[in-house]
N, C-alpha and C positions, 0 to 999 in steps of 0.2 A: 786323475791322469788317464790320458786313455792308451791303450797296449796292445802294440803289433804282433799278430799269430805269426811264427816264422815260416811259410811257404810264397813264395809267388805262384798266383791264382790268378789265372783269366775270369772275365767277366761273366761268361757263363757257368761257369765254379762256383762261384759265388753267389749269383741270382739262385742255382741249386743249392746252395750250403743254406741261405739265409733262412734261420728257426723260425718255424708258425707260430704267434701267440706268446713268442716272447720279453721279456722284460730288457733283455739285454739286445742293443743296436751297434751294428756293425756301419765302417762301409768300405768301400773299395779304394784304395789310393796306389795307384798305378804296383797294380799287382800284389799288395799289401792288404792285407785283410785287417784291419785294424778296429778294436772295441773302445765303443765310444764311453766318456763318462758319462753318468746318469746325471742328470738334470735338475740344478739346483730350483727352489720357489722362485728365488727372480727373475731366474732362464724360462720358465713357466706361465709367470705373471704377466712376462710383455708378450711370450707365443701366443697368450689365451686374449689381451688386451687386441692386438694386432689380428688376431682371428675373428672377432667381432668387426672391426673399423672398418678393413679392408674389403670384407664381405658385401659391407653396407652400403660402400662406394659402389660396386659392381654391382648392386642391383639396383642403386638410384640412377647410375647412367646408364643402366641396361645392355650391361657389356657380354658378351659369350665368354665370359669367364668364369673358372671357379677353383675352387680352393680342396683337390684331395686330401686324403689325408698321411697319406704311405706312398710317395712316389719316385722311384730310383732314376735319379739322371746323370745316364752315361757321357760323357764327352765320346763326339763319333772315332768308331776304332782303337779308344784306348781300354786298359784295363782298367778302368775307374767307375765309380758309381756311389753315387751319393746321396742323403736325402737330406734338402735343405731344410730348417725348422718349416716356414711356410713355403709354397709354391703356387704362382697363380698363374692359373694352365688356360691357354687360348685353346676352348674343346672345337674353334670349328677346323684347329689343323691335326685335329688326334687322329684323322682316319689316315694320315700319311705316316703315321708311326707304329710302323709294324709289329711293335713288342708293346701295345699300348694294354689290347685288351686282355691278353692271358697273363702279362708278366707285369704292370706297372711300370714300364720304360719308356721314359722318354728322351730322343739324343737330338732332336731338333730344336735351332733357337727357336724355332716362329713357331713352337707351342708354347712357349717359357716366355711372357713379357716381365715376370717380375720373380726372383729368389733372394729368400731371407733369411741370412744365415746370425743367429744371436750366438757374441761370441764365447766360448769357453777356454779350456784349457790349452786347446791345441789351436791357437790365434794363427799363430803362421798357418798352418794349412788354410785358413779361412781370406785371409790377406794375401796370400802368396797361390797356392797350389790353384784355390777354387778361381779365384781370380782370374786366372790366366785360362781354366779351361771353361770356364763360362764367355770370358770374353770370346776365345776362338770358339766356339759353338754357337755363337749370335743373340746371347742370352738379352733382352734390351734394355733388362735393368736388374743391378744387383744391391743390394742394400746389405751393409754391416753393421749391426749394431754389437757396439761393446761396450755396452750399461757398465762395468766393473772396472772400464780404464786398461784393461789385459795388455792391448798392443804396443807395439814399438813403437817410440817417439815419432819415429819419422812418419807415423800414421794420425796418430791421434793426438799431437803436441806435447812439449817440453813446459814444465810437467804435463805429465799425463791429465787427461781429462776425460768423462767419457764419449764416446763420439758416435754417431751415426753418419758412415762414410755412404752415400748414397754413387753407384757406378751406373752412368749413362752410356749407351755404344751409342757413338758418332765416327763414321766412315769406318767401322770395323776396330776402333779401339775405344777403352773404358774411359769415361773422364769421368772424375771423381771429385764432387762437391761434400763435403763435412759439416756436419750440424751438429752445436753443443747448446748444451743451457736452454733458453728459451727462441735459440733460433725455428723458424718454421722450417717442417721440411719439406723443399721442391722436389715432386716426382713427374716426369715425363710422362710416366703409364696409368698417374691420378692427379693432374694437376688442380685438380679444387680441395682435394684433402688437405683439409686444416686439424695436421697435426703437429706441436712444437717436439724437439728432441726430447725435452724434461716431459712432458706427458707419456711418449712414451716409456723412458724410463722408469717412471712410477707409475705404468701401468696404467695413464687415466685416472688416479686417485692424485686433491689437493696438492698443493704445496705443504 
């Protein structure tokens, strides 16, 4: 489970509070310092699967993108900050993000074409909270995977199943296609990746 510090804390509070070298991960949810749960092997398995694929794509089409690996992204002006499992960062607009190079911040959509957040315990914030403040920060693509079935029905179907909710921004709002089983999944920002939902879920290993 993951567990909120009781103060409200600003953004820069928190970029100061946040421990070098530590084990334990924090993030910011509007003014909430909240510790995150540690990460189970399957939470692992597909961050480390999808850290290879995606990489691959982006250097077979020889895109200016790339994959940090500790990157805090603010929604502009709020007390929030976050770090998605992956983020794929457009470097040729990092020079317009003032907290890029000392701090790791970034609050602009048009360096963000792609955030991946694999789900855990705390689904609502992932479904509801990020959701909304990635769509209003121009994020162009958000992708949810929730290998475990976690979310509310009215996300991932009756019964539950597990789902890959893929979030496209068209005219400034999310629209959101779901891939289960052996659906492929369509991405706007890699559309030749051939990858089905179940491969990701196991990581790229057989059926």
């Amino acid at each position: 489970m993951t567990q909120t510090l009781p103060k409200v804390t600003t953004f820069d509070e928190f970029v100061e509070f946040l421990p070098e070298n530590s084990d334990v991960r924090y993030e910011l949810r509007n003014g909430n310092i909240v510790e995150m749960a540690q990460p189970v092997g399957d939470h692992e398995e597909i961050k480390s699967f999808l850290g290879v694929e995606i990489p691959f794509e982006i250097k077979r089409l020889g895109l200016p993108y790339g994959i940090p690996n500790q990157v805090i992204v603010r929604p502009e002006g709020k007390d929030s900050g976050y770090f998605p499992d992956i983020l794929v960062v457009n470097r040729a607009n990092l020079p317009n993000e003032p907290r890029w190079k000392k701090e790791s911040v970034l609050s602009q959509g048009a360096s963000i074409p792609l955030a991946i957040k694999i789900v855990s315990t705390n689904w609502r914030d992932d479904y509801h909270l990020k959701f909304a403040d990635y769509e209003e920060m121009g994020i162009a693509e958000y992708w949810i995977i929730d290998y475990a079935a976690l979310g509310g029905r009215n996300f991932i179907g009756n019964p539950k199943q597990p789902t890959i909710s893929v979030c496209n921004l068209v005219d400034g709002e999310y629209q959101i296609s779901k891939f289960q089983n052996s659906d492929r999944l369509i991405s706007q920002i890699f559309p030749e990746l051939n990858l089905t939902a179940n491969q990701v879920f196991r990581s790229g290993l057989p059926n």
